[in-house]
N, C-alpha and C positions, 0 to 999 in steps of 0.2 A: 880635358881628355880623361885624368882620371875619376871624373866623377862620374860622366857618360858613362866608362867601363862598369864603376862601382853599380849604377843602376841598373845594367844589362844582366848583371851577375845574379842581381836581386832579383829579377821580372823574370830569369831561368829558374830561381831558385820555388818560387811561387808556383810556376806553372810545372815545376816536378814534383812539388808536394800535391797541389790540387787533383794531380792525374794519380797520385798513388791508391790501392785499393786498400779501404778499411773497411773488415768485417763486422756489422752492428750484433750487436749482444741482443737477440730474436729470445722474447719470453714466449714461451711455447707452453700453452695449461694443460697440466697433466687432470683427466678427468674422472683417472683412475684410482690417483695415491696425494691427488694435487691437494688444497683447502678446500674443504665446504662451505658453500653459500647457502643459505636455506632461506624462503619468501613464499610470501604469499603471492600468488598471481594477480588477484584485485585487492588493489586497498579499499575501495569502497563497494558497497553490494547493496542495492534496493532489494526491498522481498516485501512482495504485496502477501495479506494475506484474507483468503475470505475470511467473511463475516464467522465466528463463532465456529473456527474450522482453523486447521493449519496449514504450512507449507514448507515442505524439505527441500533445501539444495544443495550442492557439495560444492565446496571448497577447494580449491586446487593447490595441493602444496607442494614449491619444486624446487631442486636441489642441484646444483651443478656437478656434482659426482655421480658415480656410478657404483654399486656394489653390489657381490654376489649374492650375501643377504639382506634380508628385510632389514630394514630401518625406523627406529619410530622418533616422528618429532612431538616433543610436548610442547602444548597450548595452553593458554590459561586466559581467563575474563578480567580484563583490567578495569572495568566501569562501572561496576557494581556499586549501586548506591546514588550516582551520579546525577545531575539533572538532564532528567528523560532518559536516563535508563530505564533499558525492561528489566522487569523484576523475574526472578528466574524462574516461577512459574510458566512466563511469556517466550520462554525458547529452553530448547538440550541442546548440548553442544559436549562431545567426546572432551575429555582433556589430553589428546592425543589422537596421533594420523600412521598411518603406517604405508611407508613408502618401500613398494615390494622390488624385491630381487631384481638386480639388471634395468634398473627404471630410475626416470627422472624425479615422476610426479606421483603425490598421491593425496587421495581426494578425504575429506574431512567432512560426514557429515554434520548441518545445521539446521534447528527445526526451527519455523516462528511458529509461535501461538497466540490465540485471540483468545484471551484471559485477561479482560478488563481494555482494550484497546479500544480507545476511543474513537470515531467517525472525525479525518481530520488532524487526528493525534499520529507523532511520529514516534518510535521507540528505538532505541540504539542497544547493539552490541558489542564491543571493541573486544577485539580478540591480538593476543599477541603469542610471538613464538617463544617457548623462552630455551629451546636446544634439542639438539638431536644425538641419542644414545650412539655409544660408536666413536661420538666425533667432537673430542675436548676441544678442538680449536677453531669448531666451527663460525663462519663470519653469519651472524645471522642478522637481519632484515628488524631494523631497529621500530621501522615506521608499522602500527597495526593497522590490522581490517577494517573496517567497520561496517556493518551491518545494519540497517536503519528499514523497519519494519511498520506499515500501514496498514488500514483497514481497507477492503473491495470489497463493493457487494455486487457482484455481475448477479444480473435480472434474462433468465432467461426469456423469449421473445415470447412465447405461449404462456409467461407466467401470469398470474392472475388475470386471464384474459378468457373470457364466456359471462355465462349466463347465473347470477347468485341471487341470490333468495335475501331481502334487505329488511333485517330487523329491526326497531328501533330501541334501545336501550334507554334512552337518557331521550328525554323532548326539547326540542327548540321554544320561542318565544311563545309566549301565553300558551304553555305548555302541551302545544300541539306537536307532531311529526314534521321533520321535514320535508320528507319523502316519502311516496305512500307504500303500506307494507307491500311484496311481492315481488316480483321478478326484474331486474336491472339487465345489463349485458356491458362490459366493460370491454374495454379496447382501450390500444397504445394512447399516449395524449400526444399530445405534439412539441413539447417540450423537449424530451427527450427519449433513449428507452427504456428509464425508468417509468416515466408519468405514465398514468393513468387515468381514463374518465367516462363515465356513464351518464346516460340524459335520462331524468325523470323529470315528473310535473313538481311544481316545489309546494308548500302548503296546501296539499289536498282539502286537509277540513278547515281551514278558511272561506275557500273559495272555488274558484275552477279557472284556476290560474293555468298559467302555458308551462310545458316543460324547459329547464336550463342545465347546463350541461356541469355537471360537478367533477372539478377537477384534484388528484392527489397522487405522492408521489411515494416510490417504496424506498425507502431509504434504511439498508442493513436493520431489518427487524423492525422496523420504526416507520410510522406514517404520517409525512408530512404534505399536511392540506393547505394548498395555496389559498392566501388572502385578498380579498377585494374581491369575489366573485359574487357577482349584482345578479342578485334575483329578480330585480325587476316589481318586488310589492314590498309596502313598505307602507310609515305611517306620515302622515300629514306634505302629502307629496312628495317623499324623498324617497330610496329603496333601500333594502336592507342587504348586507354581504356581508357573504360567507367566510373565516378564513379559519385561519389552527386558533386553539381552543388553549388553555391551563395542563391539560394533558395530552400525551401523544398516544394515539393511536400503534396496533402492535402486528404482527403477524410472526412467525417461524420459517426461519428460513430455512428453504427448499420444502416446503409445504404450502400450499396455495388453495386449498380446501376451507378454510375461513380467515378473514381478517375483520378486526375491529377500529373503526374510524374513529376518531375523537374533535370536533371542529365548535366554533364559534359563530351563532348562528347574530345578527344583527350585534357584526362586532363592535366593541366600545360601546353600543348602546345607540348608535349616530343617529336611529332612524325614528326607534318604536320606545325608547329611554330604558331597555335595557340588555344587556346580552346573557344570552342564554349559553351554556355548556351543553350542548349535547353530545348523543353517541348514538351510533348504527353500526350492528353486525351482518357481512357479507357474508353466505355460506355460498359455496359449492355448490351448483343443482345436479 
């Protein structure tokens, strides 16, 4: 009987403490006078940049405080030297941000530049915070940015596309032209909307051969001539094709008023026993 009781006592004793009201200690951030956080809003950032051209974009830096006045955070380049770092000719970047009165965020600009960027090639910038004036006991954001910078060369759709005047510099095989001097008309190839291609006759002063269609692509300042394109004449029954050459062809970009071809007229030698380097300049009509 008295243990019955002893247990009743206990199973009250439980159910009056479970029901009592305990207040939790509610951390409530002060956004005013609280700690500062300071970060970058991307850790990581692509940034294409055209061909032989640059490109800015800003940085967002943000703070979980609030203050009457302006704030500045300092930044600094941790990568310098690094493999595939850009060399600091290849980007500016402020060593500091200023995050204005009554505000979260503030924006940082960063430039890339195409100062030796390779087609292909990636370039890194690691940027990190190292404190903001004001605030000795700032929590700052230990993980940096990174910034990873490329080469684009957008072809716009009318670019080298009409009618050019076809020089020949340099002769194809038994030192004749490929293509006979005078007027071409080039249009998109179908590759892609970079390519390009124009139909002439091939070996004028050979023969009275058919026309075929010579195909090349614009690539950032650079002209690359697809390989394997069959002419159709050739020596001891086989044909001779056309492809890229020892040298590359060139043009400027955002100017479409001349380019110079560079290709390999019976490449390896497959057909006629030997290959010729040539060149043809496209003008403008």
């Amino acid at each position: 009987m008295k243990k019955q009781l002893l247990l009743a006592v206990l199973a009250i004793s439980a159910l009056l403490l479970n029901s009592c009201d305990y207040e939790e200690d509610l951390v409530i951030f002060d956004n005013e006078s609280g700690q500062t956080y300071v970060k970058f809003a991307q850790s990581v950032i692509d940034l294409p940049v055209v061909f032989d051209s640059s490109a800015e974009i800003m940085i967002p830096v943000q703070v979980t405080t609030i203050s009457s006045s302006d704030r500045t955070v300092n930044i600094s380049v941790i990568n310098s030297g690094a493999e595939g770092a850009a060399t600091s000719d290849q980007f500016n970047v402020s060593n500091s941000v200023t995050i204005p009165a009554n505000s979260y965020e503030g924006m940082l600009s960063f430039t890339g530049i195409d100062a030796g960027i390779e087609i292909g090639e990636t370039k890194t910038v690691s940027l990190q915070i190292d404190g903001i004036n004001g605030s000795s006991d700032a929590n700052v954001e230990s993980t940096p940015t990174v910034i990873s910078m490329f080469q684009v060369c957008p072809v716009e759709e009318d670019f080298f596309i009409g009618d050019y005047e076809l020089t020949t510099t340099a002769p194809g095989i038994f030192g004749t032209v490929i293509f006979p001097q005078g007027t071409v008309t080039i249009s998109q190839g179908a590759s892609s909307p970079d390519a390009r291609v124009f139909t002439a006759q091939i070996y004028p002063d050979l023969g009275t051969f058919g026309d075929i269609d010579f195909n090349f692509t614009l690539v950032c300042g650079t002209v690359v001539v697809a390989g394997g394109q069959v002419t159709g004449v050739g020596c001891a029954g086989s044909s001779t094709t056309i492809g890229p050459s020892n040298a590359t062809g060139s043009y400027t970009a955002g100017d479409d008023s001349t380019i110079t071809i560079d290709l390999a007229d019976d490449e390896g030698g497959a057909s006629c026993g030997s290959q010729a380097n040539a060149q043809f300049v496209l003008t403008r009509i």
